[in-house]
C-alpha positions as CSV (number, residue, x, y, z in Angstrom):
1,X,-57.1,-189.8,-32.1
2,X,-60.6,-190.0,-33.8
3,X,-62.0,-186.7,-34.4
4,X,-63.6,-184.6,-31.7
5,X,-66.9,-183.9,-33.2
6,X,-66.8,-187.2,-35.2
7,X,-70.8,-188.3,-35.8
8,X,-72.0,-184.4,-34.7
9,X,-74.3,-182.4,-36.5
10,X,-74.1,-178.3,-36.6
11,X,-76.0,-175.8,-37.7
12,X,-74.2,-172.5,-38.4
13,X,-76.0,-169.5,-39.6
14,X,-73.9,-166.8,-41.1
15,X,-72.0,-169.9,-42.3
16,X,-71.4,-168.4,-46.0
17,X,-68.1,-166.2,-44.7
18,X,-66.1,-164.9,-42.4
19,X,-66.0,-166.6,-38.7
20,X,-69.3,-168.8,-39.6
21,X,-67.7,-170.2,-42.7
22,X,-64.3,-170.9,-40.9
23,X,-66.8,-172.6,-38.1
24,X,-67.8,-174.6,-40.5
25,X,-64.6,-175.4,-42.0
26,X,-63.3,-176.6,-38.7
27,X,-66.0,-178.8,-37.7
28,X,-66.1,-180.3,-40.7
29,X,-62.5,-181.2,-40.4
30,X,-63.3,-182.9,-36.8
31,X,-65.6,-184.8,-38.6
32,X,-69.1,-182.9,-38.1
33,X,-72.0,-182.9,-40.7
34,X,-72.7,-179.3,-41.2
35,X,-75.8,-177.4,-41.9
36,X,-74.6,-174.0,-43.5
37,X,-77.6,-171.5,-43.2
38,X,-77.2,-167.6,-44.5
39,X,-79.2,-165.2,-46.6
40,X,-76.8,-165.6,-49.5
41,X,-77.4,-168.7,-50.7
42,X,-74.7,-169.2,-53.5
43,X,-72.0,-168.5,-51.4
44,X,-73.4,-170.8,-48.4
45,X,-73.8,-173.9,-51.4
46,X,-70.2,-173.2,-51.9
47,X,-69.0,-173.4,-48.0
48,X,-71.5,-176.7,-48.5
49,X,-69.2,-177.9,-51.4
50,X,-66.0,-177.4,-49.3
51,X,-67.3,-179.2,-45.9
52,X,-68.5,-182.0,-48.8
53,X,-64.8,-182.4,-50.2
54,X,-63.6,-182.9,-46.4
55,X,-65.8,-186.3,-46.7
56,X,-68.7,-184.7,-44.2
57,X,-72.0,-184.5,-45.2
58,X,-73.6,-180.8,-46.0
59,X,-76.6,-178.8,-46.6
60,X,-76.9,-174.8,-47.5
61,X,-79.9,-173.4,-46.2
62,X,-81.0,-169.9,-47.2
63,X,-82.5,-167.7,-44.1
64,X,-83.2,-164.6,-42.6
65,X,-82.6,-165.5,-38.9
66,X,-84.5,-162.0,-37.8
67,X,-87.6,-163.8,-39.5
68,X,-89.5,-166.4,-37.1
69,X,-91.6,-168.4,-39.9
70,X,-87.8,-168.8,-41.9
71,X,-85.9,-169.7,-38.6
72,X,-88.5,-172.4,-38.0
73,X,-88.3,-173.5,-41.4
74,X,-84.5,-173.7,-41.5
75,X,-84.1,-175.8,-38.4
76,X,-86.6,-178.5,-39.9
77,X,-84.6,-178.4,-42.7
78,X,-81.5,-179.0,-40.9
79,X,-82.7,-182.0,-39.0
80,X,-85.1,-183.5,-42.4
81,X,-81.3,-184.0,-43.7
82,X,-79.1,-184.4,-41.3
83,X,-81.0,-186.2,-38.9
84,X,-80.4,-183.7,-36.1
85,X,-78.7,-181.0,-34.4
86,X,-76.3,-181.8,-32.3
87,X,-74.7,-178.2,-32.3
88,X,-76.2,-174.3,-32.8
89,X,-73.4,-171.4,-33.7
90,X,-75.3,-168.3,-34.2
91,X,-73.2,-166.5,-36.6
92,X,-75.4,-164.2,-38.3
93,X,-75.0,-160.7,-37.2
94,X,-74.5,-157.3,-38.8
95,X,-72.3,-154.1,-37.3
96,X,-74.7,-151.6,-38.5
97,X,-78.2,-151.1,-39.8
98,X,-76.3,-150.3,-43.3
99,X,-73.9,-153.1,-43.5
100,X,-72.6,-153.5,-47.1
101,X,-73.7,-150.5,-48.5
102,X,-70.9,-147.7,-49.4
103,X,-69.8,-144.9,-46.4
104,X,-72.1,-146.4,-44.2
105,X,-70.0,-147.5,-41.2
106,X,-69.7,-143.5,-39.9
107,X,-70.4,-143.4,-36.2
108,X,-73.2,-142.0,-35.0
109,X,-73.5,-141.6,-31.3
110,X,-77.2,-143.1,-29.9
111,X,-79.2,-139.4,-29.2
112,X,-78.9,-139.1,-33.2
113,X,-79.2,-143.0,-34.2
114,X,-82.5,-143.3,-36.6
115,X,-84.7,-145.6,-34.4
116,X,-85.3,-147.9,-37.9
117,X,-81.4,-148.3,-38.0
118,X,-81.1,-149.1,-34.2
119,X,-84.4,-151.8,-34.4
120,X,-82.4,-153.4,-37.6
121,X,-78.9,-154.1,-35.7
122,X,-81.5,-155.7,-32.7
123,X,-83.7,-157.6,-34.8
124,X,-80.5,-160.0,-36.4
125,X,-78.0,-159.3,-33.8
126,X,-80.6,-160.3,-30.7
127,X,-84.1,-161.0,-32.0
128,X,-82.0,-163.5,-34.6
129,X,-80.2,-165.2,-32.3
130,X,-83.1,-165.5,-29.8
131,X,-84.9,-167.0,-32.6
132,X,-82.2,-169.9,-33.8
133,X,-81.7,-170.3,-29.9
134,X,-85.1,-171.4,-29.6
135,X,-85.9,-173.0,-32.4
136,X,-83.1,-175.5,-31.6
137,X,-83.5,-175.9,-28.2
138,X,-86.9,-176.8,-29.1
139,X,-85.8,-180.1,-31.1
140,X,-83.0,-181.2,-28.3
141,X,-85.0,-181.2,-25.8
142,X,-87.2,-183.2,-27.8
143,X,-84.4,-185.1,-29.0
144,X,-83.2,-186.0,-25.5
145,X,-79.7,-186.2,-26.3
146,X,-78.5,-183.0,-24.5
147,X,-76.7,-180.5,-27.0
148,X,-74.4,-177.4,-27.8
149,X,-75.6,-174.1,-27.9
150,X,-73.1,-171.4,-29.1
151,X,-73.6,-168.1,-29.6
152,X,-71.2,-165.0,-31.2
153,X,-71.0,-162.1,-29.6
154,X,-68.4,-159.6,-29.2
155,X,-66.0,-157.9,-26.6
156,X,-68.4,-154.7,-27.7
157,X,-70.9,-156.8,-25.0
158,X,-68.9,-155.7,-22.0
159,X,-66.9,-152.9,-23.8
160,X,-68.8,-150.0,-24.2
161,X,-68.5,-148.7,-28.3
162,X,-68.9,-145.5,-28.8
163,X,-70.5,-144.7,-32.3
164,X,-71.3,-148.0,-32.5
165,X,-74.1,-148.4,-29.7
166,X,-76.8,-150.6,-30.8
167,X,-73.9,-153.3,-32.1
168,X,-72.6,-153.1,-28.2
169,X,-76.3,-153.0,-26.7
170,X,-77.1,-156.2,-29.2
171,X,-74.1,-158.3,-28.4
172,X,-74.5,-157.7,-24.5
173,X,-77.9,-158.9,-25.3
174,X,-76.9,-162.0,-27.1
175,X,-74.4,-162.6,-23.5
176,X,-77.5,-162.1,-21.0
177,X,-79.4,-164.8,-23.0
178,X,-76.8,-166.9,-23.2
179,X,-76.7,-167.3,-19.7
180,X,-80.5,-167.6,-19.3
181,X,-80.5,-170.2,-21.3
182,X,-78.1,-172.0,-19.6
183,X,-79.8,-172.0,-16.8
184,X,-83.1,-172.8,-18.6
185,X,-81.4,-175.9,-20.3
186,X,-79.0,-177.1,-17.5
187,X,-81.3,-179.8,-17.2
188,X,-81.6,-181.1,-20.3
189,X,-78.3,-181.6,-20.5
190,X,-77.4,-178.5,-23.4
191,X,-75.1,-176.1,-22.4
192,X,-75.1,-172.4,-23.8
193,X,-72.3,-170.0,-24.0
194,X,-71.3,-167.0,-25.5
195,X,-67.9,-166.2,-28.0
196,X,-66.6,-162.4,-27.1
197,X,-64.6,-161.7,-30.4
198,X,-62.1,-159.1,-30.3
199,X,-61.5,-157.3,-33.9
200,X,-61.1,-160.3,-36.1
201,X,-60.1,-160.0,-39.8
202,X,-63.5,-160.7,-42.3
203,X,-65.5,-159.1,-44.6
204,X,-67.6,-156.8,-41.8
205,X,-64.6,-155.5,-40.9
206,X,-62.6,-154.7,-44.4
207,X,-63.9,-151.2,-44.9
208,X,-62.3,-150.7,-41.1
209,X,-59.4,-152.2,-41.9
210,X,-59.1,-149.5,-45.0
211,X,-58.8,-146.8,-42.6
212,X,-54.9,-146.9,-41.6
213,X,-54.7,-144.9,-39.0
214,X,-57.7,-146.1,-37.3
215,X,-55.9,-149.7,-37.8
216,X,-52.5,-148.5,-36.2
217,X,-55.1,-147.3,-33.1
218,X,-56.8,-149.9,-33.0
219,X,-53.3,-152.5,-32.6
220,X,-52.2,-150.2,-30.0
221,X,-55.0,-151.3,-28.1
222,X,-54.1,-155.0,-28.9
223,X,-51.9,-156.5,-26.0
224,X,-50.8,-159.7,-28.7
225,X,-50.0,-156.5,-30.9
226,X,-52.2,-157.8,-34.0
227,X,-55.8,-158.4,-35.0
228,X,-57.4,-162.0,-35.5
229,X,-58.0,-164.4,-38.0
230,X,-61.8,-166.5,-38.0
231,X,-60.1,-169.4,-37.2
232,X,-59.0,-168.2,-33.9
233,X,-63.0,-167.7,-33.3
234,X,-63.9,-171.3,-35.1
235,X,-61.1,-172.5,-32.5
236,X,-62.8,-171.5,-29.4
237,X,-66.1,-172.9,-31.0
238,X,-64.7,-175.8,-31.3
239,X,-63.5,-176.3,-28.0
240,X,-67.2,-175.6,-26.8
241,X,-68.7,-178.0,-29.0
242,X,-66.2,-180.9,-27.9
243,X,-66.0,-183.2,-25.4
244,X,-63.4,-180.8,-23.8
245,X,-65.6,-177.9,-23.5
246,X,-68.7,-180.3,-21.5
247,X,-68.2,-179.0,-18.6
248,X,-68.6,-174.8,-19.7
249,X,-72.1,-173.3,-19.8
250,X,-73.2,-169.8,-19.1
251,X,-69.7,-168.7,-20.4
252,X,-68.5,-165.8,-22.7
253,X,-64.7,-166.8,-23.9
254,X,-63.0,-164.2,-25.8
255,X,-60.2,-164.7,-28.4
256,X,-59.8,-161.1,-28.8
257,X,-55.8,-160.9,-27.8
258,X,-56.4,-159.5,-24.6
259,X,-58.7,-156.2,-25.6
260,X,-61.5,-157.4,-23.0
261,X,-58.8,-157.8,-20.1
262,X,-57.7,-153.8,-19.7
């Protein structure tokens, strides 16, 4: 059976780890060129590398997708070497406004969330996406070829989160333009959906993971009874990128062992 993205170009932003790298992984092994775009630009020429040892052609891109001029600019890169884009995952995302930085992941409900903080998770998490969203539905529909538009969000976009509220307002965000779009681009043929992840197991969530009783929580509210890997996510991308998925648009799927459900 020949490969189901065989001849396919994708861009994925936050391609450099965790479920964009995976997505990129995957793709490449259904024989996709890929366009690997992140803000760490050694690690995305080494996601690059591996997609280049599956016999696919790849391109690292460095970008901040919250920046128009660098969105722009990393779309025209993508289809200057590849030749198109045949396929948008927007990846890119943070949890909070202090991702990465030490003891920074405490809750704070939203009456004392720093306004800078909550305007940092929205512009990557929603501005971002909005951004790559347009910027490649720009070059399809000039393109006439149709396309795949695929966006991460999370079960936090129809769960509400606690401590975590500009993450859950952002990803419900990214769902509602998802849908927009879908409507916006039925009829050029590119369908737009959404990915709902439950708690998947990658670098945003390793300090989490750290806390073990929060973990033993957190499975108890896991119906499968464990959290999941990126390639459950780069799974369900898949699917929507293939020939199987043609038919899906204005959907949110979530590979989240059954958290969404209850």
């Amino acid at each position: 059976m020949a490969p189901r993205l065989e001849n396919k170009n994708a861009l994925i932003t936050g391609g450099a780890s965790g479920i964009g790298r995976a997505t990129a992984i995957r793709f490449a092994e259904e024989g996709a060129n890929v366009a690997v775009a992140d803000r760490n630009l050694a690690a995305a020429d080494a996601v690059a590398a591996e997609v280049r040892k599956l016999g696919r052609k790849a391109v690292a891109i460095q970008v901040d997708t919250s920046d128009e001029a660098q969105v722009d600019a990393m779309v025209a890169h993508a289809v200057k070497d590849l030749g198109s884009v045949d396929i948008l995952v927007a990846a890119a995302g943070i949890s909070h406004a202090r991702y990465g930085e030490e003891g920074a992941a405490t809750p704070t409900p939203l009456s004392a969330k720093a306004f800078a903080d909550w305007k940092k998770v929205l512009s990557i998490n929603l501005d971002g996406v909005f951004l790559c969203d347009r910027a490649v539905a720009r070059e399809m529909v000039k393109a006439g070829n149709g396309g795949r538009i695929i966006n991460i969000a999370s079960g936090a976009a129809k769960l509400p989160t606690p401590g975590a509220g500009e993450y859950a307002v952002s990803k419900a965000g990214v769902w509602m333009l998802s849908k927009v779009l879908a409507v916006e681009l039925a009829s050029s043929k590119i369908t737009v959906n959404a990915i709902g992840p439950g708690f998947i197991n990658t670098p945003m969530t390793a300090d989490i993971q750290k806390a073990t009783g929060f973990m033993k929580r957190l499975i108890t509210r896991v119906p499968l009874g464990e959290i999941g890997e990126p390639v459950d996510v780069a799974n369900t991308a898949l699917f929507l990128a293939s020939e199987e998925g043609r038919y899906y648009t204005g959907s949110i799927l979530h590979p989240d062992g059954g958290v969404v459900m209850q």
